[in-house]
N, C-alpha and C positions, 0 to 999 in steps of 0.2 A: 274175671268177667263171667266165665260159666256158674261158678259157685253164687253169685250176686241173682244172674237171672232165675238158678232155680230158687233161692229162698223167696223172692219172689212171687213168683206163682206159686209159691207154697203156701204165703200168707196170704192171697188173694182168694185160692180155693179153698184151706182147711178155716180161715176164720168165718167166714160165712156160714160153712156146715156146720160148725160146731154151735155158733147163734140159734140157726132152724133146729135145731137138734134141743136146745136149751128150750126154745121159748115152741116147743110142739105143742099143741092139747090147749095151750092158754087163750089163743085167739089174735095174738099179737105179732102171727108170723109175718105178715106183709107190713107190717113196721118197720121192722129190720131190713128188710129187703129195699123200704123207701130210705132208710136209712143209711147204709151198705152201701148200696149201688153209687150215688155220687162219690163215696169214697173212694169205693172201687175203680171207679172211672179216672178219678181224679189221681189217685197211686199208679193206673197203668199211665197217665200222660206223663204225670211226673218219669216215671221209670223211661218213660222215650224221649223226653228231654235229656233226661240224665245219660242213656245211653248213646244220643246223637250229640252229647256235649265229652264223653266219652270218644266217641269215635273221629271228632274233631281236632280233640288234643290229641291223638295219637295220627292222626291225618298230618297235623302242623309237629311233629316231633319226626316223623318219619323225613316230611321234606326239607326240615332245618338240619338232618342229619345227610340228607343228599347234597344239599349245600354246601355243610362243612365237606364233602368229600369232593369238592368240585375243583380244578387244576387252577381256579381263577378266584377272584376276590368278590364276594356279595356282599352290599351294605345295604339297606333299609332305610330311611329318612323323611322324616315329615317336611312338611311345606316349607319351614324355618331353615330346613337339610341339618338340622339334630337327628344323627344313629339310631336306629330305633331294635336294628339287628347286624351284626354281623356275623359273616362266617367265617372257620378258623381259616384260611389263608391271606386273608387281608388281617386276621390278627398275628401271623406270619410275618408276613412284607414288616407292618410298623413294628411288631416285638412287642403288642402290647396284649392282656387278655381282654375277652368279649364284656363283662365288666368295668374297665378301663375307657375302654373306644362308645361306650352309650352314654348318648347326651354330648355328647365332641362333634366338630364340623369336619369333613373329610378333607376339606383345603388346610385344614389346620397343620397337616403332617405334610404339606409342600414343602418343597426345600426352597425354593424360590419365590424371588414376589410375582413372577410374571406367570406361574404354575397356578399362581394365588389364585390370581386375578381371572388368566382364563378358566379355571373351574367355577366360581362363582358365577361369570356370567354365564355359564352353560349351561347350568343349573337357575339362574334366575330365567333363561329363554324356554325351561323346560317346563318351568312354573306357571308361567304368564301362558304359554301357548298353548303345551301339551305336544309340540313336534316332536320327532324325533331331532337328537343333534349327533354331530360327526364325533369322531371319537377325540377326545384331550389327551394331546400328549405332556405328561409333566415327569417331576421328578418328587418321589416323596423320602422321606428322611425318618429310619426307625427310633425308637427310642433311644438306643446303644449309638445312634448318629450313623449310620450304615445307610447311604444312600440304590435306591430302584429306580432303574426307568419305569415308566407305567404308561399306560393308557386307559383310560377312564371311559365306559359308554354308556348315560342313562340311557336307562327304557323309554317308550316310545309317549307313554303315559301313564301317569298315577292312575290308583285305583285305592277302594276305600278296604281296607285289612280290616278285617272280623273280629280275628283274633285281638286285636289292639287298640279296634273302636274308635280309629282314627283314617285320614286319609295317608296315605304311604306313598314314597318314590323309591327304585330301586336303581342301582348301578352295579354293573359288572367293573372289575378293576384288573386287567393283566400284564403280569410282572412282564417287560421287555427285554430287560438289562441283560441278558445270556445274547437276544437277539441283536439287540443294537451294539453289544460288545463285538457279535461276528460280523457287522455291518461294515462297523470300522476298520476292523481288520482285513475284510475284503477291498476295501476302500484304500489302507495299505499296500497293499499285495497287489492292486493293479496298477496305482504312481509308482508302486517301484519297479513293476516290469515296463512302464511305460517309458522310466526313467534309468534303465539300466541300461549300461554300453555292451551286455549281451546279447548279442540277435536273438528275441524268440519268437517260436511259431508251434502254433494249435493247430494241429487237424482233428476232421471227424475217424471215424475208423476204417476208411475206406480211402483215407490220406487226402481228400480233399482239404484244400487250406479253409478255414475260420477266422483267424486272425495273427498278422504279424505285429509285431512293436517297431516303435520307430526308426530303433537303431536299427533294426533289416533295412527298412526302409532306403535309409542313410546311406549303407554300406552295399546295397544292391542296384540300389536307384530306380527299382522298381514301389509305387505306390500299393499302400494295403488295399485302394481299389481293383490295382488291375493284378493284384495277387489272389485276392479271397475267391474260393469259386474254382482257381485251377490246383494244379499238382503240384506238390517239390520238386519236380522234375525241370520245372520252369528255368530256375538254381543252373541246371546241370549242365557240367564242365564236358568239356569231349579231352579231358585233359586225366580226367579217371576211369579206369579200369570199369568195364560194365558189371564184374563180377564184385567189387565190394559192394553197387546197390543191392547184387541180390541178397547177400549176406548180410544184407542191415537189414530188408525185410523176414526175410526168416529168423533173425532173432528177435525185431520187435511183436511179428505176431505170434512169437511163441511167448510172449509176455515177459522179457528179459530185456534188459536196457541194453544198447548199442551206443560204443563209447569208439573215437576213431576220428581219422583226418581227412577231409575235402578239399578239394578247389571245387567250388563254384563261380558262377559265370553272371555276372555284371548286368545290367542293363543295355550296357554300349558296348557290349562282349569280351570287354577285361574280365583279365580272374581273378578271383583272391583266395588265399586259405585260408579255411577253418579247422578247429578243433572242436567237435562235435557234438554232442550226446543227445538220444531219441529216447525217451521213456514212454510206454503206454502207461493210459490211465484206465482202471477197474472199477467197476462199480460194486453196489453190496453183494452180487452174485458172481464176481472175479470175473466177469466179461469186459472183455477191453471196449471201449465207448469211445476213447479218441489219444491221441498221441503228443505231445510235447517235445520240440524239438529244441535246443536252445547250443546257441554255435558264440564261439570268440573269433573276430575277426585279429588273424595274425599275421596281417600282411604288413603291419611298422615293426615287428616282435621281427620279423624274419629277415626285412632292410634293416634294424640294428641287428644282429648276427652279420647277415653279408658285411655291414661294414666293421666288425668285429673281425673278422677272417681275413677284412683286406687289411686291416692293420696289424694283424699278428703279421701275416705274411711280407707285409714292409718292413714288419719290426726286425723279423728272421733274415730279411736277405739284407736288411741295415749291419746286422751282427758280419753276415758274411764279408760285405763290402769292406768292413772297417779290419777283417784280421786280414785279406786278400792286399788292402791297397795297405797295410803295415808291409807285410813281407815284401811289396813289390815297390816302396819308399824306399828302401833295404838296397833293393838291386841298383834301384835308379843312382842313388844314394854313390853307392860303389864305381859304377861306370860314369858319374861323372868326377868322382875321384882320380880314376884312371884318366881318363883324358884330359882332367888337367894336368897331370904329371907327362903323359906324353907329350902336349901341345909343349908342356917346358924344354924337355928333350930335344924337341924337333925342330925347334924355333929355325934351323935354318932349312931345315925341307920346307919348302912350302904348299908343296901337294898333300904331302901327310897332314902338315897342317890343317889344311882346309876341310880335310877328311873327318877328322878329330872334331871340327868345329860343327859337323853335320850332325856329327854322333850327338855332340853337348845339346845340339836344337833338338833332335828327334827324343835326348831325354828331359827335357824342358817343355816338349808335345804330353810325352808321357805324364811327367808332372803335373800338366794342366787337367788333364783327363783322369787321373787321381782325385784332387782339388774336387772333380762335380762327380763324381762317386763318393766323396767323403763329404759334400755338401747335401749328396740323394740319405746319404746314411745316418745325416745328423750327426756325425763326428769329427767335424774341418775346425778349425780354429781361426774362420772368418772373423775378421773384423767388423764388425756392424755400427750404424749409427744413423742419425736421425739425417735424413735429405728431402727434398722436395721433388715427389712425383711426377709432378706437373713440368718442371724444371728437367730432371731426368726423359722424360716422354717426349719434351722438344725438341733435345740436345741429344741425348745418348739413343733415341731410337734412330737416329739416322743409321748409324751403323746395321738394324733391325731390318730396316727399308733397302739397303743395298743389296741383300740379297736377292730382291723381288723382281721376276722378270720382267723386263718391259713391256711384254702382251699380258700383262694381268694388271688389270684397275684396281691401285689400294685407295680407298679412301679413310681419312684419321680425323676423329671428331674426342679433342682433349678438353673439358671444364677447364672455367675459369677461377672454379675456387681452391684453394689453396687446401694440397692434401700433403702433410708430414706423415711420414713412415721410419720408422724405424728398422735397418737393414743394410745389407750389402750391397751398393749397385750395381758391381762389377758383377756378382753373381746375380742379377736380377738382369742383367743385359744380357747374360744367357739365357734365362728362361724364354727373355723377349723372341731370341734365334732362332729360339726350339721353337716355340708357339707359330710364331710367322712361317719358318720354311713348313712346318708343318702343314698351315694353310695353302701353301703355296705349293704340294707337294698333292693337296686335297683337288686343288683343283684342272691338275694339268688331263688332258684331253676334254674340258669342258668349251663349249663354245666361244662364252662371255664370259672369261676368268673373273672374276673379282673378289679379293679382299678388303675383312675393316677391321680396324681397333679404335676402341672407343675406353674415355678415362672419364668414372663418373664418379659424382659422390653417390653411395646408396645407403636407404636406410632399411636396417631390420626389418621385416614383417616377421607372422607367424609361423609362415611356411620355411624360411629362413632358418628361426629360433628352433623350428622344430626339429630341422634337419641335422643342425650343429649348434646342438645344446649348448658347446664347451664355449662358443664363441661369447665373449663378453662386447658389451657396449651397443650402443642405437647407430651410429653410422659406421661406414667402412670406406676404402678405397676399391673400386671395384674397376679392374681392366678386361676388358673382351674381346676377344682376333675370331672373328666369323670367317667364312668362303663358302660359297656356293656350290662344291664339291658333289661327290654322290653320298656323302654322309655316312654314317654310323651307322652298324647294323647292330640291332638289339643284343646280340647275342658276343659283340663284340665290348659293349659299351662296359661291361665290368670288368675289362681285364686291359683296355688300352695303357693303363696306368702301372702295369703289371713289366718290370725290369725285362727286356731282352723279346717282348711280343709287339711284334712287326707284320703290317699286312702288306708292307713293298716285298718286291723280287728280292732273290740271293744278289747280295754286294750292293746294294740300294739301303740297305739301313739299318741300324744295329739294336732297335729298340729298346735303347736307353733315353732317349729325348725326352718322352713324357714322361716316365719314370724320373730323373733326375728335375724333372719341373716338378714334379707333385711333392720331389724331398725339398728342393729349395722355398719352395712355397710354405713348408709345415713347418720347414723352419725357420720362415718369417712369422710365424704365429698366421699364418692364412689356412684357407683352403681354396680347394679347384676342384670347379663342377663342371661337366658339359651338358648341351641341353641344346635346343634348338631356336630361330628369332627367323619371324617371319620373314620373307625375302631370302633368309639362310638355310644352309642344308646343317650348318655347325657351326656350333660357335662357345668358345674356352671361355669360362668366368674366372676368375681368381680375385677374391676379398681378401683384402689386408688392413688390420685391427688399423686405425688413426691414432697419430705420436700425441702426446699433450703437446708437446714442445716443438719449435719452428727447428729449424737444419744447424744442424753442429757448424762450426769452421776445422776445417781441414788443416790440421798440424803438420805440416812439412818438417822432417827431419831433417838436421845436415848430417849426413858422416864425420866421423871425426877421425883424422888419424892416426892411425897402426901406431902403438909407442915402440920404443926402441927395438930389439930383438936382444936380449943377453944370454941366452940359452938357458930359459927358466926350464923347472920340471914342471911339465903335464900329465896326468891322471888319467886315460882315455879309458872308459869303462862300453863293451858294448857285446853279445852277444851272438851279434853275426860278423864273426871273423875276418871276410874276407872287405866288408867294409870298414872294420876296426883297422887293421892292417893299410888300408889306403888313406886313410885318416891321419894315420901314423907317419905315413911316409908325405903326404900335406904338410904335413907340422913340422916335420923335423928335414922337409925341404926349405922352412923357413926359419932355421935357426933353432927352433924348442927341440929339447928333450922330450921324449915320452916314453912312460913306463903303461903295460896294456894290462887288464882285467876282461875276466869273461864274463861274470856278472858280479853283484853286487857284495857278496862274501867275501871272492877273491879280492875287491877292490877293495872291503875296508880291511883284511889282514894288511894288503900294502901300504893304505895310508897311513895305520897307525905305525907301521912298520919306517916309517919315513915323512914323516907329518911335518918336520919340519924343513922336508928339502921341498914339498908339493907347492907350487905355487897356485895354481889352480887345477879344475877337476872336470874334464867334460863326462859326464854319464848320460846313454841312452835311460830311458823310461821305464818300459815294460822287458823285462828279464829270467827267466828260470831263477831258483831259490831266492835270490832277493833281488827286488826289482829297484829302481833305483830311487825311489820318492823313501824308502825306507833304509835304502845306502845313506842317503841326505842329512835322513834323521839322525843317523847313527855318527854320523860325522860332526853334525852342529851341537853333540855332545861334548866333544874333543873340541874344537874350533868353528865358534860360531860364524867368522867374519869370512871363511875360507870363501872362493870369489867360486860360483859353478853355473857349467853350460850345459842344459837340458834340450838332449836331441829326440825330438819322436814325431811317427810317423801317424798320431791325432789324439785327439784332446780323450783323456782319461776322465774317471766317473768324480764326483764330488769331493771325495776326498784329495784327490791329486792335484784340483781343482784349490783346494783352499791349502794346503803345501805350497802350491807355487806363491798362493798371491803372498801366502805368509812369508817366503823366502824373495822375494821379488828382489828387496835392495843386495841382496849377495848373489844371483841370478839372474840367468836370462833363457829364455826359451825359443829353441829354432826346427822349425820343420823339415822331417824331410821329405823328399831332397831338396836341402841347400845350395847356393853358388859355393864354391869353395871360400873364393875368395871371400864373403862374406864372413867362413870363422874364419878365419886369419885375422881377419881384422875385430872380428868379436872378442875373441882371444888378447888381441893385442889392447883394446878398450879395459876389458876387466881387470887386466894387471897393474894397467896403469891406473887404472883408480882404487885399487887397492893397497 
């Protein structure tokens, strides 16, 4: 530009002088000069055209180059909206060069028809009017198929472009898709805290609340209204320690997460625990700005546990019961061995007699009392079967109701529809004993004594379902013994069901009652809850699963009798001595032979030892070195048909379990303690049908 201006004026002023300088002396200087001068005139316009057409293309190159550098998209477009300019970032978004995109329509790169459509008309109202319009949102599609969100804004009004000689529109065009990407994802990230079963909560940094989520809500029963505005504090339990809040706040505002367990406090003043965690939140300059709390409510996590613990805990004192009432099956076992040999003896004392016959009841007491510890334990060898409820609740609670004293109002309210169960009555007329005296026990020093039992059908809900998952089926049998009592104290209600915990006086109760109800119920397939009914201070539920099938018939046995006596050999196997020995002398008061074993080794060197004099084989159960399910075995190798009486003091695990039934037809199984009489005459059955 500088070397152009001066040649120039170079030629403007040296060609002139050199003319006057030619045509001096002639006469013809002011010729030139009339000649020149329009030239002259006319070369310096030209040169400022030239130079102001110069300085315009470099005016329109400068700002087409601020355009290409601009974050956003420019297009140009005549009246038609045919490109007339684009900048590299809208050649960017589509993928195409500036080349490429002129003479093209900007709707042409929509990905949609409805992108189409609204940019066209936006641009036809831009046309017609000259308004400004609101910004289009669309979606355009690159060459490579690579779709943009965008947003489109003409300018407010055309204007007539110099450069182009034509009338011109322009548009800004800017890429969204990073925005509307975080859009969604913020859009995410708040249905999902909205929708999560973790409590959470926002403060500012000052711990004022912001916002809680529903599930607070839910689990506190306080509204995000009448939370937002106060403090965490609101929460707070008198049930924790004041020194772990302080210790959460000085780790949160030292910028360090707080991780750790609460009780917080209810709306209605119940607690519940949480497991915790506070994180502050920082901003670009690492200043905490507000805090994030987010808790798990563990108050069903911690009722399943508790009743995890109370089943171990039944599981373990089941275990004891069942080794406890073995050995003491054993004694019982023995002493009424003894007294029937001496009641033989004595037969003409009759005082002795009658003394003996005291002993045989009180071990017959004992026996019974055995029976509902080994019923509490799940290890009794009850008989079970299918009866009617409703039938038993008419008939068999009467015995229920004798115990109730005449100053207490029972009232009995039994359905009338038909409920089969599956079970024992005999032991379920206990339960009823327990249950009643127990109300009956609730309510003494109360003014208006009264008890009730009620027999319904009931059907599952969810609160049901939730509590006892294992329970299968839509209906149950559900019976309930309320009273009016002073009730249940919180602190009592987890352990009432707990073997040997009694809140009567010393010699008033042995706190086995509920205890032995809660095993016979579990092992009816039920459970037993207590809980409260208005008008009651308590009142016992027990659900029991419904039989498909209506009531068994009741098989009456006859006896049959004792066959001959010819002094066959028996095989007496047992491990506790001094019943072995009474057993022995049983037997061989009626005529048998017996040869004794201490357990099951000793017993099969004898057998094989004499196989063919043994006529039958009675062996106890459970034994040192070999117990007698695997004596059995070892025999039905030698002589399958041999006839054997299985004595034990409760029902063994699965395997023993399908041994018997597998041996059933050469077998019989008898609990102890037995009447005597009863093997003698078992004894005397087996032989003869063998």
């Amino acid at each position: 530009m500088q070397k152009r201006i001066k040649y120039a004026l170079v030629g403007m002023i040296i060609v002139p002088l050199f003319g006057r300088i030619a045509l001096h002396g002639t006469g013809h200087e002011d010729e030139i000069f009339r000649f020149l001068v329009p030239m002259l005139v006319g070369g310096v316009a030209g040169f400022l055209i030239g130079l102001a057409k110069d300085r315009v293309q470099a005016s329109l190159m400068q700002s087409r180059s601020i355009l290409d550098a601009m974050p956003y998209g420019v297009v140009q477009c005549d009246s038609s909206g045919q490109l007339l300019f684009a900048n590299q970032k809208i050649c960017d978004i589509l993928g195409c060069s500036k080349d490429e995109l002129m003479g093209s329509h900007l709707w042409e790169f929509c990905s949609s028809d409805l992108c189409r459509s609204s940019l066209q008309a936006s641009f036809a109202q831009l046309v017609e009017s000259g308004a400004s319009t609101q910004a289009v949102p669309g979606s355009f599609s690159s060459k490579a198929g690579k779709k943009s969100k965008v947003e489109i804004h003409w300018n407010d009004q055309g204007h007539f472009d110099v450069s182009l000689g034509r009338h011109a529109y322009m548009a800004t065009i800017i890429n969204v898709t990073s925005q509307v990407h975080s859009q969604r994802l913020l859009e995410k990230l708040s249905q999902a805290v909205e929708h999560a079963d973790e409590l959470i909560m926002l403060t500012d940094r000052h711990g004022i609340i912001e916002y809680v989520n529903p599930a607070l809500e839910r689990v506190s029963g306080y509204s995000a209204q009448e939370l937002i505005g106060e403090k965490p504090s609101t929460l707070k339990s008198s049930a924790q320690d004041a020194s772990v809040y302080a210790q959460l706040w000085q780790t949160i505002i030292s910028g360090q997460t707080w991780r750790g367990t609460l009780i917080d406090r209810r709306k209605d003043g119940s607690f519940y625990p949480v497991v915790m965690s506070v994180t502050p939140i920082l901003n670009d300059q690492s200043e905490i700005v507000a805090y994030v709390s987010v808790q798990q409510d563990m108050t069903e996590r911690q009722e399943l546990e508790e009743q995890l613990l109370q089943s171990q805990k039944m599981e373990a004192l089941g275990t004891l019961v069942g080794g406890i009432a073995h050995d003491f099956n054993n004694i019982l076992a023995a002493v009424k061995g003894h007294t029937y040999l001496a009641s033989r003896e004595l037969k003409d004392l009759e005082k002795s007699a009658q003394r003996l016959k005291s002993v045989d009841s009180l071990a017959d007491q004992g026996t019974e009392m055995i029976k509902q510890l080994l019923a509490f334990a799940r290890k009794d060898l009850l008989e079970k079967r299918v009866f009617s409820l409703n039938e038993f609740m008419r008939d068999g609670y009467r015995l229920a109701k004798s115990i109730i004293p005449e100053n207490i109002v029972h009232d009995t309210d039994f359905c009338d529809d038909d409920l089969f169960v599956y079970g024992n009555s005999t032991q379920f007329q206990q339960v009823m004993m327990n249950l009643v005296n127990n109300a009956c026990d609730a309510v003494v020093g109360v003014e208006n004594p009264k008890t009730r039992c009620v027999l319904s059908r009931f059907q599952a809900d969810d609160g049901f379902r939730k509590r006892h998952p294992d329970m299968q089926g839509d209906y149950f049998a559900r019976i309930s013994v309320s009273d009016n009592g002073s009730g249940i104290k919180p602190e009592q209600a987890s352990k009432i069901f707990e073997p040997f915990f009694t809140t009567k006086g010393v010699g008033e109760g042995t706190g086995l009652g509920l205890a032995m109800v809660y095993g016979a119920v579990n092992g009816h397939g039920g459970v037993i809850e207590v809980g409260r009914e208005e008008g009651w201070s308590t009142t016992f539920y027990i659900y029991l699963p419904l039989s498909g099938r209506e009531a068994d018939d009741i098989a009456i046995e006859e006896e049959a009798p004792a066959s001959t006596v010819a002094g066959e050999l028996l095989l007496l196997v047992d491990d506790e001595a001094s019943l072995r020995h009474t057993m022995c002398e049983v037997l061989e008061s009626n005529g048998y032979r017996v040869i004794e074993a201490g357990d099951g080794e000793e017993a099969l060197q004898l057998f094989k030892s004499r196989v063919q004099d043994i006529s039958l084989i009675i062996t106890d159960i459970v034994m040192p070195k070999m117990g007698g399910i695997d004596f059995i075995k070892a025999v039905r190798v030698i002589d399958q048909k041999m006839p054997v009486i299985y004595i034990t003091g409760y029902e063994g695990g699965p395997e023993q379990r399908d041994m018997l039934a597998e041996d059933f037809k050469q077998s019989r199984v008898m609990n102890k303690p037995f009447q005597i009489s009863a093997l003698t005459v078992a004894v005397g059955e087996m032989i003869a049908a063998s």
